[in-house]
N, C-alpha and C positions, 0 to 999 in steps of 0.2 A: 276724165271729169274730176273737180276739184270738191275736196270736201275737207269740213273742219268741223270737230266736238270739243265743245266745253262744258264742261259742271257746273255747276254754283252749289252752294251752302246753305240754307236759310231756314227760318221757321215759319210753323204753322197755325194758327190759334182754328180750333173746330167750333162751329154751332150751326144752330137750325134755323135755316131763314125758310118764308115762304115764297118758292118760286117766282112765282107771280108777280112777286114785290119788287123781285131783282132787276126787272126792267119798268121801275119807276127810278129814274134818275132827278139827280137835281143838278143844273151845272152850275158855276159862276155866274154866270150869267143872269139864270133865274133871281139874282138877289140884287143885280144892277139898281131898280127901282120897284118900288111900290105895284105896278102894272104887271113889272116879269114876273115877281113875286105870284102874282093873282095868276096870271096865263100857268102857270108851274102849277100852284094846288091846282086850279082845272083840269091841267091835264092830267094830273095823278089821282084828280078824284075820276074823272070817266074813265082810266084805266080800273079804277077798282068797283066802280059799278059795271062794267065789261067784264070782269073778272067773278063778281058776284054771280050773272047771270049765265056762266058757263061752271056752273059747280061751283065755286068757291075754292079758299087757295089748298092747294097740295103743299106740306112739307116736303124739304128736301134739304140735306147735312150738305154745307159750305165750308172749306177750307180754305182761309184766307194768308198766301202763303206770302212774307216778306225775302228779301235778302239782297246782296249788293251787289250791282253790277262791276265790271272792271274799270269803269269810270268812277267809281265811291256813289252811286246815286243808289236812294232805295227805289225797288222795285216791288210793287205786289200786285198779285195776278190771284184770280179767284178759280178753285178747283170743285166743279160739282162730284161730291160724292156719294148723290142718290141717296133716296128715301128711306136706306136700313140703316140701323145706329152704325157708323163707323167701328172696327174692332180697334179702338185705342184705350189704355185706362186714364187715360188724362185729355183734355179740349186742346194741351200745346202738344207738339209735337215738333220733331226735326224735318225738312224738307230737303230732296235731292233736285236740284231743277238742271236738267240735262239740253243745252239746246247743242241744233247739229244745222248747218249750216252744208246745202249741196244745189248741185246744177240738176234741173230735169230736162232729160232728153227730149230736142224734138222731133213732133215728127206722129 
């Protein structure tokens, strides 16, 4: 079976976002026209009156980690770091992003 690991390099900036919030997106799309625009707040306002009515939002520490693939492109991927402060003295921080690339057996 074939397998391949890479590193990468990159940083982290930390803070506190509400859960809940994280899955109110907005695409490109949403801005097309006047209409998408409206369909987008509707839908992010019934998400947070859906959210209101199940407890209201939970914090939780997000780390929003950049850095460059071997192509030169930036990359950022978001890392939940759950509801206790993070032990960092700073919100930037260095990132190790390891990916490993393998076959699963079948069967």
């Amino acid at each position: 079976m074939g397998e391949a690991v890479k590193e990468f390099k990159g940083e982290a900036r930390i803070g506190k976002a509400m859960k809940e919030f994280l899955t109110f997106t907005l695409r490109p799309e949403d801005f097309s026209s006047p209409v998408a625009l409206q369909m987008a707040l509707s839908r992010i306002y019934e998400g947070l009156m859906r959210m209101m009515q199940e407890g209201g939002p939970k914090p939780t520490y997000i780390a929003e980690v950049r850095f460059k693939d071997d192509m030169g492109n930036t990359v950022v991927i978001a890392v939940d770091l759950g509801g206790e402060t993070p032990p960092f003295s700073s919100d930037r921080v260095k990132a190790r992003i390891r990916v490993e690339l393998y076959e699963e057996e079948e069967g």
